[in-house]
Each structure stands twice: as C-alpha cells, then as structure tokens.
C-alpha positions as CSV (number, residue, x, y, z in Angstrom):
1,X,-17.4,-2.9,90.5
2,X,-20.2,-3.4,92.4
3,X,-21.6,-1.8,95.8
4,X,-20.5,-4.5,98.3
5,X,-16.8,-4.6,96.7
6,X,-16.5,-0.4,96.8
7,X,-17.8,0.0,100.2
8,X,-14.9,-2.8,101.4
9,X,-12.1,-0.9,99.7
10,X,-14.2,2.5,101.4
11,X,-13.5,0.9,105.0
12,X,-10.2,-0.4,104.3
13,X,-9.0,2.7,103.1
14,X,-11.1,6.1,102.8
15,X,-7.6,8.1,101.6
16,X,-8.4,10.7,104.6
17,X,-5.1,12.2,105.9
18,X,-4.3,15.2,107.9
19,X,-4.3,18.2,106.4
20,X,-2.3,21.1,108.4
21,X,-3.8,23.5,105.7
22,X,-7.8,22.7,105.7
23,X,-9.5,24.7,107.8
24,X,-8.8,28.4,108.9
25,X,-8.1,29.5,112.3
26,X,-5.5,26.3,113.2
27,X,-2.8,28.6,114.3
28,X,-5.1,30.5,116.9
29,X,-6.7,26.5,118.0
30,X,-2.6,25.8,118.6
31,X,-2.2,28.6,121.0
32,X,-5.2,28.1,122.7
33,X,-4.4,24.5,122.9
34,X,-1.1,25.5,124.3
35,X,-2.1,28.1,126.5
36,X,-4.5,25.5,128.2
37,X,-1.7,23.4,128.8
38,X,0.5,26.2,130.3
39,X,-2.6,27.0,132.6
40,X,-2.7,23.4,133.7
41,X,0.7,23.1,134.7
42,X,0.4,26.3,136.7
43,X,-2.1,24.3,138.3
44,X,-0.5,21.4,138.8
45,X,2.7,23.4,140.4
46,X,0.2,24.9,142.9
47,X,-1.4,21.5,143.9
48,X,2.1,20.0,144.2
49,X,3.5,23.0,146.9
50,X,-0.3,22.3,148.6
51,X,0.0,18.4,149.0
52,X,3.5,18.6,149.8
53,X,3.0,21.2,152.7
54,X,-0.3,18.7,154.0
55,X,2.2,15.8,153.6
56,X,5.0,17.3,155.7
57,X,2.1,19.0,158.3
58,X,0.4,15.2,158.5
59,X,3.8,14.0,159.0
60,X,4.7,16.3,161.9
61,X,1.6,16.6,164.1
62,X,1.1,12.9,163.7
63,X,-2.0,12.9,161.5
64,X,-1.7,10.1,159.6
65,X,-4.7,10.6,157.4
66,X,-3.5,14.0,156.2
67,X,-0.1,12.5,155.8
68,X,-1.8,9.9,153.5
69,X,-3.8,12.4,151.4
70,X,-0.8,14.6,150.8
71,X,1.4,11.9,149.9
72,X,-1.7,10.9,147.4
73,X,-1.8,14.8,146.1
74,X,1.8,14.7,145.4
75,X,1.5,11.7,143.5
76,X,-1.4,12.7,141.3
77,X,0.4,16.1,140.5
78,X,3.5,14.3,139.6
79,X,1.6,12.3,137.0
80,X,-0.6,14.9,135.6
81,X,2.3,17.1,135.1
82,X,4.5,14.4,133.4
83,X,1.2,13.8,131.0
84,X,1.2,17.2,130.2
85,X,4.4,17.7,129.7
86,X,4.4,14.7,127.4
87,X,1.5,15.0,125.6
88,X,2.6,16.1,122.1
89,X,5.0,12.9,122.6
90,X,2.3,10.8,123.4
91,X,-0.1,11.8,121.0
92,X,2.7,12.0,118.0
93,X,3.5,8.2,119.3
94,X,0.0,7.2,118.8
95,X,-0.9,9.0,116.0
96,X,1.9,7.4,114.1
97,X,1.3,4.0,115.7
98,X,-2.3,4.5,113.9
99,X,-0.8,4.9,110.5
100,X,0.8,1.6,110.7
101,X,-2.6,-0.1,111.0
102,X,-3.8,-1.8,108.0
C-alpha cells in the first residue's frame, strides 16, 4: 500500500472515538464543568430581576431608552439561560450529528 493511498484512508477515517475512560481526573472536569454552569445561571437569574426592574422603571418614568435596554437585558438573559440549560442537549445533538458524517 503505498503512502498516498494510507494517508487517504488516515483522513477518511483515523478510528479516534471517545473514550470516557482515557485520561484521569474526568469526574472532577464534570463537576467543575457543571458547577460553571450552575454559577452562570445564578448569573443569568440576577441579570434577568436587574433588566426587568430597568424595564418596568424606563417604562414608568417615561424613559424610553432605559425601557429599551431593559427590554434588551431581559431578552439576552432569556437566551443565555435557555443555552445553558440546553447545552448537554445541544452538544449531544451535534456530537451525534458528527458521527453521521462520512
């Protein structure tokens, strides 16, 4: 088999797959992983409460540029939070969607 021919079959398929076993110190990368994502939608419930009270206060005193950037904070916290929430989901999704490519 010559050089050209092995490294075609080498790009087409190296046999790499992944290995929940290979390297120590997974389980602590999973909680830290995890903890991150706790801290960021502990974030995310105090930037929600903070847009919505500049959104209601831009509402009532008739400031329509505070009304705008709260209804815009509220908005972004929504969707970070639905990422996080979903992100196992969406990377699973992907990750399997990637197998599937030949």
């Amino acid at each position: 088999m010559s050089l050209a021919t092995k490294a075609v079959l080498l790009a087409y398929d190296p046999g790499i797959k992944p290995n929940e076993g290979g390297l120590p110190g997974l389980s602590v990368l999973k909680q830290v992983m995890g903890s991150i994502n706790l801290f960021g939608l502990v974030a995310v419930v105090g930037a929600l409460a903070v847009s919505a009270a500049v959104w209601a206060w831009g509402h009532h005193s008739g400031g329509h540029q505070a009304e705008a950037n709260g209804k815009k904070g509220v908005m972004v916290s929504a969707g970070a939070a639905l990422l996080m929430g979903a992100a196992n989901g969406v990377v699973a999704f992907f990750s399997t969607l990637g197998t599937k490519v030949h």
